[in-house]
mmCIF file of the N, C-alpha and C atoms, coordinates in Angstrom:
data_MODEL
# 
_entry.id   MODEL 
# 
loop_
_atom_site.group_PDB 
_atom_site.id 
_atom_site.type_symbol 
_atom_site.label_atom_id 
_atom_site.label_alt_id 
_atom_site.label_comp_id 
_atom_site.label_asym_id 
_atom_site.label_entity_id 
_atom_site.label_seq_id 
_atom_site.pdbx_PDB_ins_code 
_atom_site.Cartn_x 
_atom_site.Cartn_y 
_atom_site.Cartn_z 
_atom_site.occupancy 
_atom_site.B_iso_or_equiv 
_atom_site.pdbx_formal_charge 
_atom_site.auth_seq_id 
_atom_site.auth_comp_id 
_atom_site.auth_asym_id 
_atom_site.auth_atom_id 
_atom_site.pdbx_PDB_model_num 
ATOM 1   N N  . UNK A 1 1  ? 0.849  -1.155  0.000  1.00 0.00 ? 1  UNK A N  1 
ATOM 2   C CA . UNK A 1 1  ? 0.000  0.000   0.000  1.00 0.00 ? 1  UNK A CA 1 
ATOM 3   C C  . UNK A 1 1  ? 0.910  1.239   0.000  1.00 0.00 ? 1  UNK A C  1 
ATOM 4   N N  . UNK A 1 2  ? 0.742  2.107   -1.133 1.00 0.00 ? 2  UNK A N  1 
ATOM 5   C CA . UNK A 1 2  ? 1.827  3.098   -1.123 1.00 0.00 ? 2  UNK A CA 1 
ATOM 6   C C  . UNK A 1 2  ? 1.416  4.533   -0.198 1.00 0.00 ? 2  UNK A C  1 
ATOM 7   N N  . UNK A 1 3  ? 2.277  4.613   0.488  1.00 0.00 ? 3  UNK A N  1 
ATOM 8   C CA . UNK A 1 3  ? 1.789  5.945   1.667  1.00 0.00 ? 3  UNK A CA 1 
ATOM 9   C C  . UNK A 1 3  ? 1.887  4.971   2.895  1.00 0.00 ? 3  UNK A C  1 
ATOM 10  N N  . UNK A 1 4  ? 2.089  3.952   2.916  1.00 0.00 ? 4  UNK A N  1 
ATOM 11  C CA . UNK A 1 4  ? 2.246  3.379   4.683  1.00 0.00 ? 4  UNK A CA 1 
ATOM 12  C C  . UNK A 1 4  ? 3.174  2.799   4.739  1.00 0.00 ? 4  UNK A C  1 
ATOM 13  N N  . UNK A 1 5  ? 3.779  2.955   5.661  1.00 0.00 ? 5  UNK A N  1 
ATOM 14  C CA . UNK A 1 5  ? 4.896  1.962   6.353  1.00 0.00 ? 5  UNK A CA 1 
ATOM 15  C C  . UNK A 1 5  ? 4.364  0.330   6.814  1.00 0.00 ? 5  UNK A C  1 
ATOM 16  N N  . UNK A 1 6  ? 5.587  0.136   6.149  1.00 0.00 ? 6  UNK A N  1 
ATOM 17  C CA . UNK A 1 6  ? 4.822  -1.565  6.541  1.00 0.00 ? 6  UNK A CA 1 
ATOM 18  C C  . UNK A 1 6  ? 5.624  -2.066  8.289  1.00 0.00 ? 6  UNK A C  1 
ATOM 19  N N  . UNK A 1 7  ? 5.051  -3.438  8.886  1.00 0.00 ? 7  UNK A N  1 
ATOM 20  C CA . UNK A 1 7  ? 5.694  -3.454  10.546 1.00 0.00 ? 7  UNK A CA 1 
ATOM 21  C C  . UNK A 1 7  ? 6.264  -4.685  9.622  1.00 0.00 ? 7  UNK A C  1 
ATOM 22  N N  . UNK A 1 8  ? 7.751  -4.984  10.588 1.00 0.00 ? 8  UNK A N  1 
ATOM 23  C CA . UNK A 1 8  ? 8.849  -5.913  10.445 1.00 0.00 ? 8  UNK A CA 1 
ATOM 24  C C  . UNK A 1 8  ? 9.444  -5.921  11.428 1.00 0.00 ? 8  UNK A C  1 
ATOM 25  N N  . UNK A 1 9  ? 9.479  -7.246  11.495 1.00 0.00 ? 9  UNK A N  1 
ATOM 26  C CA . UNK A 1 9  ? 11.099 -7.552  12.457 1.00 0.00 ? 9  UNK A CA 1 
ATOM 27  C C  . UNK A 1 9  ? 11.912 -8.158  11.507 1.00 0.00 ? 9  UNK A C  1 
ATOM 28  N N  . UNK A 1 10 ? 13.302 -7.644  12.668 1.00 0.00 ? 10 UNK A N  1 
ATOM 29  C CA . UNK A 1 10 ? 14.707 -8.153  11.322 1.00 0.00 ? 10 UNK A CA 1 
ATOM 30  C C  . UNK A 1 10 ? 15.898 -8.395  12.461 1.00 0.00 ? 10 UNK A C  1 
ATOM 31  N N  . UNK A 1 11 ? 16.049 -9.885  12.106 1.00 0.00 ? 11 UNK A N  1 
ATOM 32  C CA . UNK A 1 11 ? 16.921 -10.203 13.189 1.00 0.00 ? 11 UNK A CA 1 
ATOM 33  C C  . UNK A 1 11 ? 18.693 -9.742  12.684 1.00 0.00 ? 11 UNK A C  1 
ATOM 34  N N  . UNK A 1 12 ? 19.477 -9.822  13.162 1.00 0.00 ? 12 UNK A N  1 
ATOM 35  C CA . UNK A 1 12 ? 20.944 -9.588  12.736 1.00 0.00 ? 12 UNK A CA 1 
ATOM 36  C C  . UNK A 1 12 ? 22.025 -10.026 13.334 1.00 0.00 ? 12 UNK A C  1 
ATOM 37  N N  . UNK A 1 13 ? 23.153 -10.792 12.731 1.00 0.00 ? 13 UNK A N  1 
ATOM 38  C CA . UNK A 1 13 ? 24.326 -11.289 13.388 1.00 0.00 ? 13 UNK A CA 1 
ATOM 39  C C  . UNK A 1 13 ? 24.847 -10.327 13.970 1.00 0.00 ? 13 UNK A C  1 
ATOM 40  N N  . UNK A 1 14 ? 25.887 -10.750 14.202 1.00 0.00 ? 14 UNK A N  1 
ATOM 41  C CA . UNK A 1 14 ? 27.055 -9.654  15.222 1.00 0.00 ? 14 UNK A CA 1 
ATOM 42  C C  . UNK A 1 14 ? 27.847 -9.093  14.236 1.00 0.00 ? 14 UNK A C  1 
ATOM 43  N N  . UNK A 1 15 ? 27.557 -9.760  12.859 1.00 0.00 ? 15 UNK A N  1 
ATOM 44  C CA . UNK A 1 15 ? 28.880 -9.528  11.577 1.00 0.00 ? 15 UNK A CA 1 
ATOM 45  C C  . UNK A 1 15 ? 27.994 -8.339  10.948 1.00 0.00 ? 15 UNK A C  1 
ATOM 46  N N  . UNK A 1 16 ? 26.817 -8.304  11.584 1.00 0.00 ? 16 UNK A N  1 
ATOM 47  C CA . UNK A 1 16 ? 26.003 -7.282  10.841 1.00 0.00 ? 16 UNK A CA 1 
ATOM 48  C C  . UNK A 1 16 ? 25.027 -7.622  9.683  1.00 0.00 ? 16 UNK A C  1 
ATOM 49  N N  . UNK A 1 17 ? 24.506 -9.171  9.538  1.00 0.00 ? 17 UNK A N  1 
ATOM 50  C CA . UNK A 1 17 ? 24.423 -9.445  7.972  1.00 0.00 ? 17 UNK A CA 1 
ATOM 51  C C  . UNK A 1 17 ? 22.940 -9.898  8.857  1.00 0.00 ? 17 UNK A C  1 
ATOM 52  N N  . UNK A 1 18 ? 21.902 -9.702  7.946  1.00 0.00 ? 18 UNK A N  1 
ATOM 53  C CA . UNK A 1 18 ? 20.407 -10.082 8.236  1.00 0.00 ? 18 UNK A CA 1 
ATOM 54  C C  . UNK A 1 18 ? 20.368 -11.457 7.819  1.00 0.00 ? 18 UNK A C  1 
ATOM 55  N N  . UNK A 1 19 ? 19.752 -11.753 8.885  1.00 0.00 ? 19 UNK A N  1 
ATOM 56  C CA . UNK A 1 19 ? 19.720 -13.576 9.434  1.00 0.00 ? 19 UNK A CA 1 
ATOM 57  C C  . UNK A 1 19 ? 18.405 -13.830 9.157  1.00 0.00 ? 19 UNK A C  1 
ATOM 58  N N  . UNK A 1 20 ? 17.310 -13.023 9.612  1.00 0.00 ? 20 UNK A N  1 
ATOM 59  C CA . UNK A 1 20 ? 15.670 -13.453 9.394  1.00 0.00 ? 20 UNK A CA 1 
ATOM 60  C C  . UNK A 1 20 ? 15.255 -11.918 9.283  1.00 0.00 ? 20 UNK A C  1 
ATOM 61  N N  . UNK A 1 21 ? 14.052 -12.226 8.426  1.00 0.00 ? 21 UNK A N  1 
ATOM 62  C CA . UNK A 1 21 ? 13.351 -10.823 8.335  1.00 0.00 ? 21 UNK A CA 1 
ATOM 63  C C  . UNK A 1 21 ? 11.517 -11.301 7.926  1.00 0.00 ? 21 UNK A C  1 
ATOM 64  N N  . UNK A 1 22 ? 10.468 -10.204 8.576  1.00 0.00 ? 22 UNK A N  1 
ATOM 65  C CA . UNK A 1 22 ? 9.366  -10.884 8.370  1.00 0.00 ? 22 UNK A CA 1 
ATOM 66  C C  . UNK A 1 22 ? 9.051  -9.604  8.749  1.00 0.00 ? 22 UNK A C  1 
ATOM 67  N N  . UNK A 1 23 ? 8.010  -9.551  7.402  1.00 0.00 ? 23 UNK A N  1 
ATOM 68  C CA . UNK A 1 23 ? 6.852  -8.345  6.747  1.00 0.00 ? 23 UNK A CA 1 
ATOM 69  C C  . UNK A 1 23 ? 5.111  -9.136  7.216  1.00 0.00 ? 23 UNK A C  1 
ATOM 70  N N  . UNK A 1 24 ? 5.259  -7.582  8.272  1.00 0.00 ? 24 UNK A N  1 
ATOM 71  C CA . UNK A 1 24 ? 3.388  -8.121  8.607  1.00 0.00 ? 24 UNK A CA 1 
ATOM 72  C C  . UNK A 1 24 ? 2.177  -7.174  8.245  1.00 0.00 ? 24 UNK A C  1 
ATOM 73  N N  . UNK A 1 25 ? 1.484  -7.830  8.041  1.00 0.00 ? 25 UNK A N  1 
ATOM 74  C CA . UNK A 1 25 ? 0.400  -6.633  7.816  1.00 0.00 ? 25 UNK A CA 1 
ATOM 75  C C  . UNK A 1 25 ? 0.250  -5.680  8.972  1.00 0.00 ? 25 UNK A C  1 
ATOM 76  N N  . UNK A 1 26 ? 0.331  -4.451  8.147  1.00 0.00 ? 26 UNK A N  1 
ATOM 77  C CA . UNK A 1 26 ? 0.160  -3.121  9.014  1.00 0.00 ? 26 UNK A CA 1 
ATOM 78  C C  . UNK A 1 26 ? -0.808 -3.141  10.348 1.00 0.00 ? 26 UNK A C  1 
ATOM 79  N N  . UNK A 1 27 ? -1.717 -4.085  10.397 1.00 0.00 ? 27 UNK A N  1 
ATOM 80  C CA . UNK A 1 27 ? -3.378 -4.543  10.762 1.00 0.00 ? 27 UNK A CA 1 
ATOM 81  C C  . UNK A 1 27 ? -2.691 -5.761  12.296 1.00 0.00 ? 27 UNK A C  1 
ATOM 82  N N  . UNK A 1 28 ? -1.039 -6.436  11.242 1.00 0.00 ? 28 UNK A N  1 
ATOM 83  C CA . UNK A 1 28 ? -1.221 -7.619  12.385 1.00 0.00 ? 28 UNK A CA 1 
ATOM 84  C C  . UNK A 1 28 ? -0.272 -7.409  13.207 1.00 0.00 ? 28 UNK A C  1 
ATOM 85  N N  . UNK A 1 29 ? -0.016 -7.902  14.288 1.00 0.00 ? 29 UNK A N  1 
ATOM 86  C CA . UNK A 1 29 ? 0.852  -7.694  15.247 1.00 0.00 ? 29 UNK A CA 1 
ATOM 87  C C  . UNK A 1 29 ? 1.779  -9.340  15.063 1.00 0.00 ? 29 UNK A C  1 
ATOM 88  N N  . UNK A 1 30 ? 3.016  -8.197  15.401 1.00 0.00 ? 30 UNK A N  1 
ATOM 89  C CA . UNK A 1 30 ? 4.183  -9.411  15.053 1.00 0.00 ? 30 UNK A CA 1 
ATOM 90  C C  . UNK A 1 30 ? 3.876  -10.860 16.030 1.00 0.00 ? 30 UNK A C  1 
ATOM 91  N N  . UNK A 1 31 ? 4.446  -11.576 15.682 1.00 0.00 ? 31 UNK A N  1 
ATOM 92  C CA . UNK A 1 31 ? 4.187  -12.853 16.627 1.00 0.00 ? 31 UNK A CA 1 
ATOM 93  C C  . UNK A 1 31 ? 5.340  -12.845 17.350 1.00 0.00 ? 31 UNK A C  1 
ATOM 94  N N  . UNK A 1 32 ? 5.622  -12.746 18.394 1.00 0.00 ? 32 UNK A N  1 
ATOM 95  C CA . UNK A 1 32 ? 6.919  -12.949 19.342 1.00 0.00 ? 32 UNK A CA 1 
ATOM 96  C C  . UNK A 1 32 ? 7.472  -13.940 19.501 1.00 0.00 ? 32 UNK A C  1 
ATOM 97  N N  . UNK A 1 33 ? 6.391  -15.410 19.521 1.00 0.00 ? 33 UNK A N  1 
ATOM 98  C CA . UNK A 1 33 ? 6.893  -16.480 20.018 1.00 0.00 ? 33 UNK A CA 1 
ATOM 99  C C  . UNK A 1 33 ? 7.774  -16.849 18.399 1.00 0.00 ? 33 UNK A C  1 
ATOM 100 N N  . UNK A 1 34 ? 7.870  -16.130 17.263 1.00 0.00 ? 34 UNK A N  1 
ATOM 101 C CA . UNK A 1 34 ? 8.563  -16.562 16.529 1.00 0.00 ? 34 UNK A CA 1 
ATOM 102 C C  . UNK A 1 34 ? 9.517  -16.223 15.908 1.00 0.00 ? 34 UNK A C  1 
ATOM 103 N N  . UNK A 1 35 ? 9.348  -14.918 16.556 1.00 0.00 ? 35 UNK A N  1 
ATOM 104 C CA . UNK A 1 35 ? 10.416 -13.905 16.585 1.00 0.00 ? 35 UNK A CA 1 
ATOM 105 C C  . UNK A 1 35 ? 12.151 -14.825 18.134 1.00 0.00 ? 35 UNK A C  1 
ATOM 106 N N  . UNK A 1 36 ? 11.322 -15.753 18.399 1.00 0.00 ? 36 UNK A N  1 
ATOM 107 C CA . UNK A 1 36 ? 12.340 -16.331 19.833 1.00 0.00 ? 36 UNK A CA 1 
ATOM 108 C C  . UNK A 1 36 ? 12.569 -17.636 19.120 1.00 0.00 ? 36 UNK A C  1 
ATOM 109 N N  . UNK A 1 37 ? 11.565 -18.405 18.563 1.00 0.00 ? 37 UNK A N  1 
ATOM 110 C CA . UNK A 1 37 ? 12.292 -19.449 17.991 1.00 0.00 ? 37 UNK A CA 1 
ATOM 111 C C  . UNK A 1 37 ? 13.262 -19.004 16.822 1.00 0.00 ? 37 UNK A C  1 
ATOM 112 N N  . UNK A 1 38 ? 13.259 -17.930 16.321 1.00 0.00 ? 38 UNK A N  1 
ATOM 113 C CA . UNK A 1 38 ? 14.202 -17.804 15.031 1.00 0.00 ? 38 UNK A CA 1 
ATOM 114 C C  . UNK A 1 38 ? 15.902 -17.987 16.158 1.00 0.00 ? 38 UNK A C  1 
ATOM 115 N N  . UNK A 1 39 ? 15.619 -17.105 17.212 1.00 0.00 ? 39 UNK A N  1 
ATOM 116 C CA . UNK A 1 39 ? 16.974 -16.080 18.031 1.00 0.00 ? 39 UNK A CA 1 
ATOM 117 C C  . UNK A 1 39 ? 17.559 -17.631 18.441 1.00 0.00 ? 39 UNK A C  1 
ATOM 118 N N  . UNK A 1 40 ? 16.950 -18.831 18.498 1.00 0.00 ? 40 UNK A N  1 
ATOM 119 C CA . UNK A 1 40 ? 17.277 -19.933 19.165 1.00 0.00 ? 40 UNK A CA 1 
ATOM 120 C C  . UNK A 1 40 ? 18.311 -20.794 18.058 1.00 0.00 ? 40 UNK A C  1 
# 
């Protein structure tokens, strides 16, 4: 949708390089519990 910011989480190494990334609808709220299994 052009004019909105979209919500994301974006995980990242220590080297700096993106490890996981996940685009949610503006509407949904991120899921946490999978935002912890990725960090695992």
């Amino acid at each position: 949708m052009e004019g909105f910011s979209e919500r994301a989480n974006v995980i990242v190494n220590e080297d700096g390089k993106v490890m996981w990334i996940k685009v949610y609808d503006i509407h949904q709220l991120p899921d946490v519990e999978e935002v912890i299994r990725q960090l695992r």
